[in-house]
Each structure stands twice: as C-alpha cells, then as structure tokens.
Backbone bond lengths (Angstrom), bond angles and torsions (degrees), N, CA, C in turn:
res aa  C-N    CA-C-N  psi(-1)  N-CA   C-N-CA  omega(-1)  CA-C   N-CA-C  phi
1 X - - - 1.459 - - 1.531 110.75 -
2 X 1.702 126.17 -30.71 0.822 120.16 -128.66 1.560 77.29 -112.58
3 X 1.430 129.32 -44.85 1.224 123.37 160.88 2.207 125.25 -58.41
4 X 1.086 89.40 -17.20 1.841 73.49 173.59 1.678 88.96 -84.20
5 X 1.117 129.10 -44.42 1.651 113.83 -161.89 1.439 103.81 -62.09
6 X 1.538 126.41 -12.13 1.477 124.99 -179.21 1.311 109.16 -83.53
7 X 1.416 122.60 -15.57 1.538 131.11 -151.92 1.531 92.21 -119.68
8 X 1.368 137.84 -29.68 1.458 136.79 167.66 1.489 100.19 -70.59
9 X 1.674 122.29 -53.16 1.116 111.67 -145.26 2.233 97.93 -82.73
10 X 1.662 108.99 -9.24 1.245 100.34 166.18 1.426 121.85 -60.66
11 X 1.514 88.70 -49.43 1.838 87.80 -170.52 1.003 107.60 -63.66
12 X 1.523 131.70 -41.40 1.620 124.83 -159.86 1.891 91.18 -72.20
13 X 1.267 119.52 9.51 1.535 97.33 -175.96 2.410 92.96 -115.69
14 X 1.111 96.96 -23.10 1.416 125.68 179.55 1.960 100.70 -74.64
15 X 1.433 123.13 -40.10 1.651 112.04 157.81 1.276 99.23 -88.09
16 X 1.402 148.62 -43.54 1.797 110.56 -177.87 1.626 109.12 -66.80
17 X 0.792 107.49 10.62 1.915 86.09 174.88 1.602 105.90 -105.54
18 X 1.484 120.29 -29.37 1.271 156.39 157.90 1.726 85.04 -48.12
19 X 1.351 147.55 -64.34 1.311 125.15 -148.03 1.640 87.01 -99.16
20 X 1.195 116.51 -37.63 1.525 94.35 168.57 1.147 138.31 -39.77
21 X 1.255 101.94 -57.39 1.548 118.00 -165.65 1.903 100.91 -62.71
22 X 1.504 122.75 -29.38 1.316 119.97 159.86 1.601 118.17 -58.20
23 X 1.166 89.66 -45.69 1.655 76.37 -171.40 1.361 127.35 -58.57
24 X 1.760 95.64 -31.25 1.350 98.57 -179.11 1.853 125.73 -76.48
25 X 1.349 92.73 -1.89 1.515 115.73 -177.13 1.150 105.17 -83.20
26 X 1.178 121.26 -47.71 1.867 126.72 167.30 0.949 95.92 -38.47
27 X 1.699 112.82 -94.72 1.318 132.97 -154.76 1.808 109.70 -24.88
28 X 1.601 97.41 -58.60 1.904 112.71 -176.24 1.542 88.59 -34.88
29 X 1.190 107.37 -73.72 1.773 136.73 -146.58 1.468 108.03 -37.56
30 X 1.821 101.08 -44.38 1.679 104.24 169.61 1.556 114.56 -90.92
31 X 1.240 123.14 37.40 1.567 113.11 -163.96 1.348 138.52 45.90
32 X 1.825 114.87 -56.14 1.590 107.26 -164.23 1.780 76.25 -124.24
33 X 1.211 131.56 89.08 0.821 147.64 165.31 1.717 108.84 31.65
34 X 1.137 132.08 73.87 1.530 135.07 -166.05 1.929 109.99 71.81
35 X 1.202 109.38 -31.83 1.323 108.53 171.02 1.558 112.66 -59.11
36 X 1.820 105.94 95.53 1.616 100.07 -178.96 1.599 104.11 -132.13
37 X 1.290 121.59 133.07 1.661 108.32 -176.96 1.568 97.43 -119.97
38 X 1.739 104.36 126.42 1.329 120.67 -166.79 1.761 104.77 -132.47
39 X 1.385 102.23 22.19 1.474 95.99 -178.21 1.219 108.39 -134.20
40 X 1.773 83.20 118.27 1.985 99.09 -156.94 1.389 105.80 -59.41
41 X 1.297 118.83 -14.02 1.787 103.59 -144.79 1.767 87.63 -99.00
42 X 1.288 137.01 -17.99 1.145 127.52 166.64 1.535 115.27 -98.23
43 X 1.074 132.34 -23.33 1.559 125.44 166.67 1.850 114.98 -122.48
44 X 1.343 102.07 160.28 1.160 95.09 171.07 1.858 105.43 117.35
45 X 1.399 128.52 170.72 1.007 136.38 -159.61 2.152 97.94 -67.41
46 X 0.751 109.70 116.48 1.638 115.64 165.21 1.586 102.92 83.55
47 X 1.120 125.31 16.09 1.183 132.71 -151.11 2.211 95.22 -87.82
48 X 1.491 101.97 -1.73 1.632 108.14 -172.92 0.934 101.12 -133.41
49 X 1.581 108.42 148.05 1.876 117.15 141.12 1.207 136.79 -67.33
50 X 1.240 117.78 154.49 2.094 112.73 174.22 1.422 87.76 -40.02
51 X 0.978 112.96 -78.33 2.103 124.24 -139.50 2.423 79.83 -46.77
52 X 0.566 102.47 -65.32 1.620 108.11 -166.89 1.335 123.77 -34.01
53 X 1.499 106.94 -13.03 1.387 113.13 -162.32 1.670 100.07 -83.06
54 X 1.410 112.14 -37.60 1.841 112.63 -162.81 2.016 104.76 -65.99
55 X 1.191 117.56 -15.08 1.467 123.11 171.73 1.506 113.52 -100.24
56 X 1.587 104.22 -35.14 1.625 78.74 -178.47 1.646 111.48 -97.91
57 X 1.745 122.82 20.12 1.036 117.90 140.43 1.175 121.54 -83.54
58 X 1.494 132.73 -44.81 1.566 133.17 161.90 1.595 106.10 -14.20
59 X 1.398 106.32 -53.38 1.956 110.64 -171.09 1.471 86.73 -66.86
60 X 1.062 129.89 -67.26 1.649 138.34 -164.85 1.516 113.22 -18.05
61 X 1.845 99.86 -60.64 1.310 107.77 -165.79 1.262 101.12 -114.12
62 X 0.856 133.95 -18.82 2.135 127.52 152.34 1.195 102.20 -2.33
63 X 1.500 165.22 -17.02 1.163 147.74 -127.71 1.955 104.27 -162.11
64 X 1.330 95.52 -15.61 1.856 120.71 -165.20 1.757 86.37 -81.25
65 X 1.343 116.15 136.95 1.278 112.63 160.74 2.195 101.64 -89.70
66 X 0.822 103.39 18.54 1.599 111.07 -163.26 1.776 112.23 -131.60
67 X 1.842 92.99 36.57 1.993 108.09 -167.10 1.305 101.67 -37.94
68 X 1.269 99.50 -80.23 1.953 109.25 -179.76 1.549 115.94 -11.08
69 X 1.022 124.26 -86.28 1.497 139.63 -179.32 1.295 112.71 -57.41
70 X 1.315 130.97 -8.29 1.419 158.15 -156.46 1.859 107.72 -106.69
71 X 1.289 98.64 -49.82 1.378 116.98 -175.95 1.119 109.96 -99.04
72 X 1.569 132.47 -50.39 1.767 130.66 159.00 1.488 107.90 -32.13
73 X 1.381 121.87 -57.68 1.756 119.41 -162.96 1.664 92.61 -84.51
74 X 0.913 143.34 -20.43 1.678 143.52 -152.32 1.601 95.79 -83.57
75 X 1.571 97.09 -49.25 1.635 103.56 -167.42 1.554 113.02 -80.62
76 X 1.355 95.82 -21.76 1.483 115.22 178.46 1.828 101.26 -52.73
77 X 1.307 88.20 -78.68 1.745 105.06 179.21 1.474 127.88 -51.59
78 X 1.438 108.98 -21.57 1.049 133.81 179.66 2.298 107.07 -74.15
79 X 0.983 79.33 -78.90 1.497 98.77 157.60 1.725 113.33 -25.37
80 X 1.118 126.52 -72.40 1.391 147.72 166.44 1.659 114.35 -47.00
81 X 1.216 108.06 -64.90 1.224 117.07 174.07 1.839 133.52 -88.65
82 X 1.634 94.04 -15.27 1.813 92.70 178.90 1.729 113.31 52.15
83 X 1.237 111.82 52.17 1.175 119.18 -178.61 1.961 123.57 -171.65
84 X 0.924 129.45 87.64 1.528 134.86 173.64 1.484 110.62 -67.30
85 X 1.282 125.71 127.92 1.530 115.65 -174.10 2.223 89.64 -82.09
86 X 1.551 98.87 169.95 1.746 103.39 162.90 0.867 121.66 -38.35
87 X 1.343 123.50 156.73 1.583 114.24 135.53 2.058 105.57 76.84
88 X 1.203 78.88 171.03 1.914 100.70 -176.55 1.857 97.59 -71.30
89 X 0.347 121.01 -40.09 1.640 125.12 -156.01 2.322 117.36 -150.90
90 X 0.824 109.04 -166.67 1.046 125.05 -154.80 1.898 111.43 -7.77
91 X 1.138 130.93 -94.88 1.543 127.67 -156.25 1.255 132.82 8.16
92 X 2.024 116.04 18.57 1.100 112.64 -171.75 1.436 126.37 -48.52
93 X 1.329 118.40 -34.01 1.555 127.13 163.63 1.864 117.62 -24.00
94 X 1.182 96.82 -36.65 1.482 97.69 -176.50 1.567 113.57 -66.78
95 X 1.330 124.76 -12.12 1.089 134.00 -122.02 1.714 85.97 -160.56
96 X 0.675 119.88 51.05 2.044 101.69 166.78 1.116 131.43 -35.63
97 X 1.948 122.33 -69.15 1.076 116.24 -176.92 1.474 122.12 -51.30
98 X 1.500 117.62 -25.79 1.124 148.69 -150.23 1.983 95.99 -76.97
99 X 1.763 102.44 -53.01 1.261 123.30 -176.39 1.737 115.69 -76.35
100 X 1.271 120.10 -21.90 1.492 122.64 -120.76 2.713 65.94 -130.39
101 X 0.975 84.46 -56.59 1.870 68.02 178.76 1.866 117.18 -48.87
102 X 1.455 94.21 134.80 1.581 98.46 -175.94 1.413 113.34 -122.31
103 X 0.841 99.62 156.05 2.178 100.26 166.79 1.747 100.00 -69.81
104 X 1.417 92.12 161.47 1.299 89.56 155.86 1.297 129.69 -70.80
105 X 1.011 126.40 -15.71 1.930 120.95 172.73 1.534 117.54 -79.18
106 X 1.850 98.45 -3.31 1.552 114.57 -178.22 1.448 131.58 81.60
107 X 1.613 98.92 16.70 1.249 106.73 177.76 1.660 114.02 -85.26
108 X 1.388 124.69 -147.53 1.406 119.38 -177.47 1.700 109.95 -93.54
109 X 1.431 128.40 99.33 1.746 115.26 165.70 1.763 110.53 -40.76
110 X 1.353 121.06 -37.29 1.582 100.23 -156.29 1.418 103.03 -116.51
111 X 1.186 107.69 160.84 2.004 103.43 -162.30 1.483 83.38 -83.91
C-alpha cells in the first residue's frame, strides 16, 4: 500500500513540474506573457499617418507623470517614424525606427 501511494504520489508531483515547465514555455514563446502584437496594419513601421500621431501619443503618455516631455519626443518620433509602439510603455520592438533612434549620449529618443 505504502509503496503504490509513493509511486502515485511521484508522478502526480513528476506531471506538475511537467505542466510547469509548459507553461513557462508558452508564456517565453509570446514574450510579454501572451501579450503579442502581430497586426501589421495597426503597429509597426509606417503602420500611421502625420494627422494620427497627436492621439496615439496622447494614449502613449496618458500614464507618464512627465506628459510634456512625453508628448514633445512621442510626436517627434512619431512624425519621423509613422509608428507608436502598444500600450503605455515598453513594446518598442514592434516599432524599430521608433526603438532604434538615440540621443546623443545613446540613450533612448522615443518614450
């Protein structure tokens, strides 16, 4: 008795590490944990118009306690590049030109 409950209670500990180790393979697989943007025609290099840029930086920096400087460089980059990455903050990847402009000291031009 005392050995099958050792031999159930391995495996049942042998599939949760087994369902872990998937999940965490998903998660990697899409980057920001299922957060994946694959639809060219709203993100991505040229993916905007001039006129489009002053709202979909508004969304950009909505969230910045630092709007001003937020919206000057947003529209800036925006302008240049025709492209707003997702979201409040990071997904610059979607977005190269967007990611890939630097200051001169080599830090990031676009929020």
């Amino acid at each position: 008795m005392a050995v099958v409950t050792a031999k159930l209670l391995s495996a049942f500990i042998i599939a949760l590490i087994a369902i872990s180790m998937l999940q965490t393979m998903v998660v990697a697989s899409h980057g920001h944990g299922g957060h994946h943007y694959n639809d060219k025609k709203k993100f991505g290099p040229g993916s905007l118009k001039s006129y489009q840029c002053p709202s979909q930086c508004t969304r950009r920096c909505s969230r910045t306690q630092y709007h001003k400087p937020c919206m000057f460089f947003c529209q800036k980059c925006c302008m240049k590049c025709l492209c707003v990455p997702p979201g409040y903050y990071g997904n610059k990847a979607v977005c190269p030109c967007y990611n890939n402009w630097k200051t001169k000291r080599g830090g990031p031009k676009c929020p």
